[in-house]
C-alpha positions as CSV (number, residue, x, y, z in Angstrom):
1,X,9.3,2.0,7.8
2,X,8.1,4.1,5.2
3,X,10.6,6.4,3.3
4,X,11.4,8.4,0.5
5,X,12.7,6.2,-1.8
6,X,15.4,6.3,-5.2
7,X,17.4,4.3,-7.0
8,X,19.3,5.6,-10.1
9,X,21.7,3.6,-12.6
10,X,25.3,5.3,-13.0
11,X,27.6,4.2,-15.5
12,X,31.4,3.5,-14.7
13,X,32.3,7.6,-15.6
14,X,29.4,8.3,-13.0
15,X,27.2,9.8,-15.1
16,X,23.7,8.8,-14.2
17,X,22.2,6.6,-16.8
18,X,18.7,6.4,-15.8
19,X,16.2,6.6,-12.8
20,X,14.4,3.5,-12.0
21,X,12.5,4.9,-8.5
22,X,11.9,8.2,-7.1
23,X,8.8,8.2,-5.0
24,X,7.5,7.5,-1.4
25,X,7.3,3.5,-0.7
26,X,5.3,1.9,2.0
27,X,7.4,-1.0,4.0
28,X,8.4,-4.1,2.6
29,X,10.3,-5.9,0.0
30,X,10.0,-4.4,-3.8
31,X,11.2,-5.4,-6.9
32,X,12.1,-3.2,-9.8
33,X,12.9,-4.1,-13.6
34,X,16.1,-2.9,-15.3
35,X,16.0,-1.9,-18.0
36,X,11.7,-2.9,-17.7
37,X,9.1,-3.3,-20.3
38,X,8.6,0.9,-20.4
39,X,11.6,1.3,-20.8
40,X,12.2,-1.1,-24.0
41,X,9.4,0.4,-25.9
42,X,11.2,3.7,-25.6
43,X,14.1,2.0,-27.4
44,X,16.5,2.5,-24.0
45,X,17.6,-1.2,-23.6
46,X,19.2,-1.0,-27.5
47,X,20.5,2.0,-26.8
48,X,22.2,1.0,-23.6
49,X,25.9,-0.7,-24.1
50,X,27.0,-3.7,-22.4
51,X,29.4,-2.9,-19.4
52,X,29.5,-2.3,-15.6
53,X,27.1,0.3,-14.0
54,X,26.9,1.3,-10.3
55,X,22.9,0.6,-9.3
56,X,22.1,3.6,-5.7
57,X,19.4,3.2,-3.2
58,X,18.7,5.7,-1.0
59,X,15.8,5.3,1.3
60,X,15.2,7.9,3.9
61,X,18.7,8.2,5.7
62,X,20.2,5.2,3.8
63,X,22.7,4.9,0.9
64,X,23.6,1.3,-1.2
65,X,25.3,1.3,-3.8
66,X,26.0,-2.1,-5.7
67,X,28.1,-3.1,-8.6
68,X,26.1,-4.5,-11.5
69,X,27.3,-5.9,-14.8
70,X,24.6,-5.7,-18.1
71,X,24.9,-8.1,-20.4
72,X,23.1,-8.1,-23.8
């Protein structure tokens, strides 16, 4: 179903990094880019340290979190 939709990047102190989604998304399977081509051209991929960050999805009433290690 349709929901309300986020998923933020934490890194290991849980200090959120950045936020990938926040808006409404229809049903289905999406994809989303880390760190993404916007992203780069701001320069936040070379300011962004190797190491393990924490990747939350929340859509309407459900919570993921997932383990995910960024290499450079």
């Amino acid at each position: 179903a349709a929901a309300d939709v986020s998923v933020v990047v934490y890194n290991a102190l849980g200090q959120a990094v950045t936020t990938l989604v926040r808006e409404p998304q229809p049903a289905g399977r999406h994809a989303v880019r880390f760190p993404g081509a916007a992203t780069l051209s701001r320069g936040f991929a070379s300011a962004l340290p190797s190491g393990v960050y924490f990747v939350r999805l929340k859509a309407g009433g459900r919570v993921a979190t997932k383990q995910m290690v960024y290499l450079r």
